[in-house]
Biopython code that builds the backbone (N, CA, C, O; Angstrom):
import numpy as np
from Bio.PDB.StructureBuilder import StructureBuilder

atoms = [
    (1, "UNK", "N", (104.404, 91.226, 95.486)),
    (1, "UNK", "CA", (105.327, 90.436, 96.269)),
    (1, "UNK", "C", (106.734, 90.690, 95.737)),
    (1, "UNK", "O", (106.816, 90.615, 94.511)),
    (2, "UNK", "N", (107.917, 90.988, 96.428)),
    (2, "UNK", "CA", (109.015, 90.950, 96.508)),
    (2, "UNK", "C", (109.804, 89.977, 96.792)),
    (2, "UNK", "O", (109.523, 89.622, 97.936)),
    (3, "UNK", "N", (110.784, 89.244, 96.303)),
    (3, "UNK", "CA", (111.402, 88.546, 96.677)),
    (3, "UNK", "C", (112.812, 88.714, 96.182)),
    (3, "UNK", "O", (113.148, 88.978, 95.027)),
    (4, "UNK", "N", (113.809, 88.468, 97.524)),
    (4, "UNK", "CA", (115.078, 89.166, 97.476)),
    (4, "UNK", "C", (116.100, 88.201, 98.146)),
    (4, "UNK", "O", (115.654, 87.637, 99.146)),
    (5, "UNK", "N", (117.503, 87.867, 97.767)),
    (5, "UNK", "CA", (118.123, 86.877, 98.539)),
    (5, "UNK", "C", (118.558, 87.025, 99.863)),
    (5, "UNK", "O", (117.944, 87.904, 100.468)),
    (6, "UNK", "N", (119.247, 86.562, 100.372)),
    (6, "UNK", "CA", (119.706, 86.591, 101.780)),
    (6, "UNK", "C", (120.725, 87.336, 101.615)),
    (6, "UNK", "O", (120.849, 88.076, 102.591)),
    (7, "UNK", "N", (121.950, 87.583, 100.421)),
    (7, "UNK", "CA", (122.833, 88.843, 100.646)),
    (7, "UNK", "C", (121.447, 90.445, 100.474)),
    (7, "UNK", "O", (121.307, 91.317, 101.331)),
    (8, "UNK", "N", (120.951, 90.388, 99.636)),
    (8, "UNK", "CA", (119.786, 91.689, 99.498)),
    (8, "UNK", "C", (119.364, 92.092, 100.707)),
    (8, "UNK", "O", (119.290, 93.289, 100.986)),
    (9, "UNK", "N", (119.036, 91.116, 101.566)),
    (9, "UNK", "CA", (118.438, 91.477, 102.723)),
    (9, "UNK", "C", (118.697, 91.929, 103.625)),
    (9, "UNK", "O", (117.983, 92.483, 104.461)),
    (10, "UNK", "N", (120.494, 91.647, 103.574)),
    (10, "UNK", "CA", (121.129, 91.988, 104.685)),
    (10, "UNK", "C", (122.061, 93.489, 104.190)),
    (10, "UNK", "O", (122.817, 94.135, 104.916)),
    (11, "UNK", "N", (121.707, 93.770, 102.697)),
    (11, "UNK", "CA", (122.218, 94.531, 102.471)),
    (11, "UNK", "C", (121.218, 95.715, 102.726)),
    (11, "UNK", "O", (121.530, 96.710, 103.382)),
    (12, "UNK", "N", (120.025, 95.526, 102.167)),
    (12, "UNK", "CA", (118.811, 96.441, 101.988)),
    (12, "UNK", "C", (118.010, 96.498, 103.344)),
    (12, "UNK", "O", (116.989, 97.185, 103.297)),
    (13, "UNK", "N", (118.277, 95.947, 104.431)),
    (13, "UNK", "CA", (117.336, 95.472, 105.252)),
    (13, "UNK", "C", (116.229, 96.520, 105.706)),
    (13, "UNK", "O", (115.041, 96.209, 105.622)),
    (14, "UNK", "N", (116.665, 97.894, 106.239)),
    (14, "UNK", "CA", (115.917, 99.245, 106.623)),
    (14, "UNK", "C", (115.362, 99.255, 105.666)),
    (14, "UNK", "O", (114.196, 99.572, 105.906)),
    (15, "UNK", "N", (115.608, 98.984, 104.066)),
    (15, "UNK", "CA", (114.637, 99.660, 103.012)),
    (15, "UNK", "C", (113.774, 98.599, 102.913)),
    (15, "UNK", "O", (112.865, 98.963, 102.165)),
    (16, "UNK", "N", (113.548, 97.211, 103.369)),
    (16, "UNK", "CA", (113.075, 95.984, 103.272)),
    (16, "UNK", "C", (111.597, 96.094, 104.363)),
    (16, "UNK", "O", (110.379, 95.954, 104.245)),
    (17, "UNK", "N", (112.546, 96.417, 105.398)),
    (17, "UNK", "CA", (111.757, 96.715, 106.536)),
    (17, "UNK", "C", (110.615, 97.967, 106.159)),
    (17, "UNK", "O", (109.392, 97.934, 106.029)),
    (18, "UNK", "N", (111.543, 98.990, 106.059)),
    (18, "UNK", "CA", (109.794, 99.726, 105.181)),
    (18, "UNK", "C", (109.091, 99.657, 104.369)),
    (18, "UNK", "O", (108.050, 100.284, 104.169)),
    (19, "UNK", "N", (109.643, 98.783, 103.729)),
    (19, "UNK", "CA", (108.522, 97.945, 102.687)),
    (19, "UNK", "C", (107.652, 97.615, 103.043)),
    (19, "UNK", "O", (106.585, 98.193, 102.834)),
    (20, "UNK", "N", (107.806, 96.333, 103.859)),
    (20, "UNK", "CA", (106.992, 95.491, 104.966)),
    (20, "UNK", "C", (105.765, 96.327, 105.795)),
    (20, "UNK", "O", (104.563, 96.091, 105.914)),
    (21, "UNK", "N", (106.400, 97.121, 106.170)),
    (21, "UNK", "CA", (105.728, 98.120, 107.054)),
    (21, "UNK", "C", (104.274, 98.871, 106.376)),
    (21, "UNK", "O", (103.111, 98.988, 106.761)),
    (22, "UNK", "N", (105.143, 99.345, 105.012)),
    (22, "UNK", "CA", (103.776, 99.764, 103.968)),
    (22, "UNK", "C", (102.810, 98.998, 103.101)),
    (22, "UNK", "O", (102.099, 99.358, 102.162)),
    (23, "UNK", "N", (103.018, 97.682, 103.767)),
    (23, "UNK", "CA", (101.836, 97.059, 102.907)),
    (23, "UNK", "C", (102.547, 95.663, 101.913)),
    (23, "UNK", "O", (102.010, 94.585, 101.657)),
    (24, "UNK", "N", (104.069, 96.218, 101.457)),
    (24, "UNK", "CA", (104.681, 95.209, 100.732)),
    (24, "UNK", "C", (105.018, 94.129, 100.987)),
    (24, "UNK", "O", (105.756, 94.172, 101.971)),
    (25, "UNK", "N", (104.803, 92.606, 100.436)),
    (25, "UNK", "CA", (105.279, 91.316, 100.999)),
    (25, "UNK", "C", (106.645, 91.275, 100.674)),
    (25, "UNK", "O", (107.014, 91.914, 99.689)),
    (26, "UNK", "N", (107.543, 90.567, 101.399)),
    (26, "UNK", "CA", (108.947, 90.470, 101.041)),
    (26, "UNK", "C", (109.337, 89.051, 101.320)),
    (26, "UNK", "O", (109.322, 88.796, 102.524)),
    (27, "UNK", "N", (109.736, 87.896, 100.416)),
    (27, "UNK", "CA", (110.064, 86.960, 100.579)),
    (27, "UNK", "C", (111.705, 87.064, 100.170)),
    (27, "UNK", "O", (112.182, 87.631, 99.188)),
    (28, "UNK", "N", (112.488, 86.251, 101.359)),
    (28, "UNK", "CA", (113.456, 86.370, 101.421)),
    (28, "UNK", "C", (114.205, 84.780, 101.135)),
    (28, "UNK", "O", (113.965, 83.968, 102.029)),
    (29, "UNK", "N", (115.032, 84.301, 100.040)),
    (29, "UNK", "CA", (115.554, 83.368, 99.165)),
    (29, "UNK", "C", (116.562, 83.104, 99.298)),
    (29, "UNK", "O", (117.388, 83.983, 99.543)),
    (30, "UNK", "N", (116.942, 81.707, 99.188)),
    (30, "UNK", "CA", (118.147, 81.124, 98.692)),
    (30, "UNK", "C", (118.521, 80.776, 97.674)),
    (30, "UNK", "O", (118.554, 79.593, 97.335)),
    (31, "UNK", "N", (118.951, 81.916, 96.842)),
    (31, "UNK", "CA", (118.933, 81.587, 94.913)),
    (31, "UNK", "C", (117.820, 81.839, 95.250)),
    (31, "UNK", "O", (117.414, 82.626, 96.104)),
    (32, "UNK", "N", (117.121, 80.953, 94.363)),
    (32, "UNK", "CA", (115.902, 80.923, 93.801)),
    (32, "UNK", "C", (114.986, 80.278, 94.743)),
    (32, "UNK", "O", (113.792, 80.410, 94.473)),
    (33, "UNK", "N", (115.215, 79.772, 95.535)),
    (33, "UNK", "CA", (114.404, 79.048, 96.819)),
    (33, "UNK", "C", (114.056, 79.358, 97.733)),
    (33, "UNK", "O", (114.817, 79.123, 98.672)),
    (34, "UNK", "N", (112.807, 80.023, 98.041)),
    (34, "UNK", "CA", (111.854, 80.915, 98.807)),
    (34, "UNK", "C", (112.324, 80.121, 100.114)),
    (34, "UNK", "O", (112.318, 78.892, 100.181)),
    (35, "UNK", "N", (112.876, 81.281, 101.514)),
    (35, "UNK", "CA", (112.798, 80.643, 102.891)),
    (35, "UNK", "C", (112.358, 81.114, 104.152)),
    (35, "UNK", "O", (112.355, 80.541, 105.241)),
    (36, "UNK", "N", (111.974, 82.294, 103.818)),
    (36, "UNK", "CA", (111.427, 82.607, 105.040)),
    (36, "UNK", "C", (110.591, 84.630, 103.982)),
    (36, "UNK", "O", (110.956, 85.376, 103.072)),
    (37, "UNK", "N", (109.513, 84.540, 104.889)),
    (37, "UNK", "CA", (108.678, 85.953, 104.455)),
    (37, "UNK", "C", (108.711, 86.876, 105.926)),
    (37, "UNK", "O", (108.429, 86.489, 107.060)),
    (38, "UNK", "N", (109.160, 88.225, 105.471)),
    (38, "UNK", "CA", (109.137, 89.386, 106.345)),
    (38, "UNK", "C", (107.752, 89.771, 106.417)),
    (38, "UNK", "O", (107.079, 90.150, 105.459)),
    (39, "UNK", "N", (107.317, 89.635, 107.758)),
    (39, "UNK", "CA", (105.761, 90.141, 108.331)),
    (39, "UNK", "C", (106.200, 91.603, 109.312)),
    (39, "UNK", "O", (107.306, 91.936, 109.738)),
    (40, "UNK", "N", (105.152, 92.128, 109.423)),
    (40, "UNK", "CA", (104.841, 93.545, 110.145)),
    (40, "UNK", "C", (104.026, 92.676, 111.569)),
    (40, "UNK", "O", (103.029, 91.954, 111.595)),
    (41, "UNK", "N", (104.592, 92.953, 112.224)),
    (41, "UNK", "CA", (104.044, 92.882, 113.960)),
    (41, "UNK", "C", (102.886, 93.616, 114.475)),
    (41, "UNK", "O", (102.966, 94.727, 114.999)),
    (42, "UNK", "N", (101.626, 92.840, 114.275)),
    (42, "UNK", "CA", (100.351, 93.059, 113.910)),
    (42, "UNK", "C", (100.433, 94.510, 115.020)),
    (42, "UNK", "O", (100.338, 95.559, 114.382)),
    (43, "UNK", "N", (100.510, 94.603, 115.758)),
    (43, "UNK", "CA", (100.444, 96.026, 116.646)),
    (43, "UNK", "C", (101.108, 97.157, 116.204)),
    (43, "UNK", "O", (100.997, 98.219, 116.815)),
    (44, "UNK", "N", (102.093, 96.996, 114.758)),
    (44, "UNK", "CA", (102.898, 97.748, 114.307)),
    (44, "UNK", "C", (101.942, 97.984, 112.979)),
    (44, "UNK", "O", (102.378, 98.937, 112.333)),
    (45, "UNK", "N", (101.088, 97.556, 112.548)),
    (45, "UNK", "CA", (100.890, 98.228, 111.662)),
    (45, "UNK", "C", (99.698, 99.261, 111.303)),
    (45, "UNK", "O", (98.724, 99.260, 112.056)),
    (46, "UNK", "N", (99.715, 100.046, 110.318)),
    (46, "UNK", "CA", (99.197, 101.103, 110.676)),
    (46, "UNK", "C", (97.651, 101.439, 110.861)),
    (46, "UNK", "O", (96.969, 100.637, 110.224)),
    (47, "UNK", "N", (97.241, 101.956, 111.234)),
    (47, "UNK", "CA", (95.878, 101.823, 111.982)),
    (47, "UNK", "C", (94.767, 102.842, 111.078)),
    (47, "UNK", "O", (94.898, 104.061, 110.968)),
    (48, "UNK", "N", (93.563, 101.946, 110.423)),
    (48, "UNK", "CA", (93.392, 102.611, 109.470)),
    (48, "UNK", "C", (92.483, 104.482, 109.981)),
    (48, "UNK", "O", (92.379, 104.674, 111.192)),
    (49, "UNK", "N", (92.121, 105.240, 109.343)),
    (49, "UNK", "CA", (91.586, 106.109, 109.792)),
    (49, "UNK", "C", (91.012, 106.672, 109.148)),
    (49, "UNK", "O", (91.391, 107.215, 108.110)),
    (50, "UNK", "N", (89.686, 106.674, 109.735)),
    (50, "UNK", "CA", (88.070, 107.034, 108.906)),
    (50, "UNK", "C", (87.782, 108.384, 109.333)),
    (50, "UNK", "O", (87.822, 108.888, 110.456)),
    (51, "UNK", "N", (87.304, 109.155, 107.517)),
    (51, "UNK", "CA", (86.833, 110.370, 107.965)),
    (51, "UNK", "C", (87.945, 111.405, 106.993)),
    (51, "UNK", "O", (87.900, 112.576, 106.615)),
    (52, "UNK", "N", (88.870, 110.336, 106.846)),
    (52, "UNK", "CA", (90.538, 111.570, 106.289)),
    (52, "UNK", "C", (89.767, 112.367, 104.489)),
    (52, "UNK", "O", (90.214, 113.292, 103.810)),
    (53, "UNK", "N", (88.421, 111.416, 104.252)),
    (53, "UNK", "CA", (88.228, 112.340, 102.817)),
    (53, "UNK", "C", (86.708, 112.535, 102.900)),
    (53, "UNK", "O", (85.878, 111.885, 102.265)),
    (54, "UNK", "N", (86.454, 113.559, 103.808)),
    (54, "UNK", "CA", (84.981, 113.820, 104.112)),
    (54, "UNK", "C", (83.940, 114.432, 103.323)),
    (54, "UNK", "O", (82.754, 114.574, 103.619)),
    (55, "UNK", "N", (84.635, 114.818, 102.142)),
    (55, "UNK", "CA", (84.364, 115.898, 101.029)),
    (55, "UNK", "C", (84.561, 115.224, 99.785)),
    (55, "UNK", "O", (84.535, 115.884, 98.746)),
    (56, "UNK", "N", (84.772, 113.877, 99.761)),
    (56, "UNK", "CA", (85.288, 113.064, 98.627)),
    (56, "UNK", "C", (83.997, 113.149, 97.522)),
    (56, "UNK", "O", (84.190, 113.683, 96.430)),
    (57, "UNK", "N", (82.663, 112.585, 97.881)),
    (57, "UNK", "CA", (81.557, 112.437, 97.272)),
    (57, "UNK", "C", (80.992, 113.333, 96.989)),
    (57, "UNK", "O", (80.307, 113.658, 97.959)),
    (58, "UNK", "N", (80.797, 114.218, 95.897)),
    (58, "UNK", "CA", (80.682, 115.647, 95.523)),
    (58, "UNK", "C", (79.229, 115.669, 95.693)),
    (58, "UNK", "O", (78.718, 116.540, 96.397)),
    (59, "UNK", "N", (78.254, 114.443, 94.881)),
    (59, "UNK", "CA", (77.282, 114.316, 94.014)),
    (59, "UNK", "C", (76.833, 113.224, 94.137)),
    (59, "UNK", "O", (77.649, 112.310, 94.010)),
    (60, "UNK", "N", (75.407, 112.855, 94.425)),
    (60, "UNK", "CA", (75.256, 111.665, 94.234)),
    (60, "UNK", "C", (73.808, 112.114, 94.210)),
    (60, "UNK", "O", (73.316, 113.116, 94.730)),
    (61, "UNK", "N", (73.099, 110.939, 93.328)),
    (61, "UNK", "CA", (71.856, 110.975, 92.276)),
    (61, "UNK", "C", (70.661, 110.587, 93.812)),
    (61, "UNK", "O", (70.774, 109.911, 94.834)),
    (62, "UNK", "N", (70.053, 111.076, 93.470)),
    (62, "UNK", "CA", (68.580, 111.074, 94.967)),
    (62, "UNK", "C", (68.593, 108.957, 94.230)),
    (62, "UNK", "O", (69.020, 108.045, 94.939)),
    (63, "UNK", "N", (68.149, 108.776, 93.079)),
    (63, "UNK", "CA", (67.936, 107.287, 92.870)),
    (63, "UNK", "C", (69.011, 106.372, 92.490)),
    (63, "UNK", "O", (69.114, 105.592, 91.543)),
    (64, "UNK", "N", (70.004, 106.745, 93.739)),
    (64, "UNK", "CA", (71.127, 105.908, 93.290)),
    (64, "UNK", "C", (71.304, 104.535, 93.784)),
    (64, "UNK", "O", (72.289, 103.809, 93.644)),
    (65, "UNK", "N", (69.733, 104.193, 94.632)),
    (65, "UNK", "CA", (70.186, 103.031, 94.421)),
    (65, "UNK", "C", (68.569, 102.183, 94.285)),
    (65, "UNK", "O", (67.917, 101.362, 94.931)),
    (66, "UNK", "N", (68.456, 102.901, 93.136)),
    (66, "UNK", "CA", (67.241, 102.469, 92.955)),
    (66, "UNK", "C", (67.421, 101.185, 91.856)),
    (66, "UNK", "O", (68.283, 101.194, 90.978)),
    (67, "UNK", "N", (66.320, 99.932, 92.091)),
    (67, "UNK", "CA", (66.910, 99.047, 90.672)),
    (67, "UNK", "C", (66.962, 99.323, 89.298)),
    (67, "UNK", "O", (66.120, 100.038, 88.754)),
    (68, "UNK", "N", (68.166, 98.651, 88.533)),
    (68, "UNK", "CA", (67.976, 98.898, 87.175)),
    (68, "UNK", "C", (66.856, 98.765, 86.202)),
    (68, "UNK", "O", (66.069, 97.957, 86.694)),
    (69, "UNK", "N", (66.538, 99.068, 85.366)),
    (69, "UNK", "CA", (65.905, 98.612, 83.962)),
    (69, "UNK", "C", (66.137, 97.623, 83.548)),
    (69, "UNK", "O", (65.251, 96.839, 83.209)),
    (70, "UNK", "N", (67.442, 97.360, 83.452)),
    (70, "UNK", "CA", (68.159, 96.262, 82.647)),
    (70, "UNK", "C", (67.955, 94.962, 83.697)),
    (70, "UNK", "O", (67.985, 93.839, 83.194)),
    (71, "UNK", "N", (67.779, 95.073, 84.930)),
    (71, "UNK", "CA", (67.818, 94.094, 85.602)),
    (71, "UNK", "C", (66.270, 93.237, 86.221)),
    (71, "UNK", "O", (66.115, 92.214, 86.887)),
    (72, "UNK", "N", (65.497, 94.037, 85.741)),
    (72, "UNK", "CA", (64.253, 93.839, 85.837)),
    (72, "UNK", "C", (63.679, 92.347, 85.982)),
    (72, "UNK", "O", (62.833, 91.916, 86.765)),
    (73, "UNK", "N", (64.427, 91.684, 84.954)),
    (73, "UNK", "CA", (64.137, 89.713, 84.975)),
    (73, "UNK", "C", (64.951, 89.226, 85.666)),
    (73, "UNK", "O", (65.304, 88.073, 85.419)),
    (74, "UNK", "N", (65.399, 89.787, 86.528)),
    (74, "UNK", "CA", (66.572, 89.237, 87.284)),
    (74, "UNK", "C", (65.355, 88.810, 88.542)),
    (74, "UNK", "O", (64.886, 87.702, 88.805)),
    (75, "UNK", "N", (65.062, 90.236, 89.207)),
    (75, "UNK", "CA", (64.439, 90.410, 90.308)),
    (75, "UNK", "C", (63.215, 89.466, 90.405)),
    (75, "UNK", "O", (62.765, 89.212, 89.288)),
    (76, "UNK", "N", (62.666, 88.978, 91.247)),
    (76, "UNK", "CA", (61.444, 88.466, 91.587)),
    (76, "UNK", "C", (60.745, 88.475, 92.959)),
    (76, "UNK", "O", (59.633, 87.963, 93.089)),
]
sb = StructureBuilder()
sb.init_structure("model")
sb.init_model(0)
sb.init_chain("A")
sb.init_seg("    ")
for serial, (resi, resn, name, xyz) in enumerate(atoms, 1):
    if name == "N":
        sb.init_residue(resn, " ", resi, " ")
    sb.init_atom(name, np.array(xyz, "f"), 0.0, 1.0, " ", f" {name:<3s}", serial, name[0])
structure = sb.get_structure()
């Protein structure tokens, strides 16, 4: 979370705004007295997309999800 005064905001605003845009909260202050938070306009933000690391998982064990040993008294 960011929080920045009302001169910052109006100084920084484009760099504020892409903040916002990427994920960052930005609360915007009087002194020290939180008054209003910059939101992203739910249709504006970015749209996630599945598939971009298809090659990520090199390796994976045939019993990977087989139960533990250690967990054995757990199970019943």
């Amino acid at each position: 979370m960011k929080q920045v005064t009302i001169y910052q905001a109006k100084t920084h605003l484009s760099r504020l705004i892409k903040e916002a845009l990427e994920g960052e909260e930005v609360i915007i202050a009087k002194g020290n007295q939180p008054m209003v938070k910059l939101v992203v306009v739910p249709e504006m933000r970015k749209q996630r997309k599945l598939g971009t690391a298809p090659d990520f998982i090199q390796y994976m064990a045939d019993d990977f999800d087989a139960p533990l040993e250690e967990f054995a008294d757990y199970m019943s």
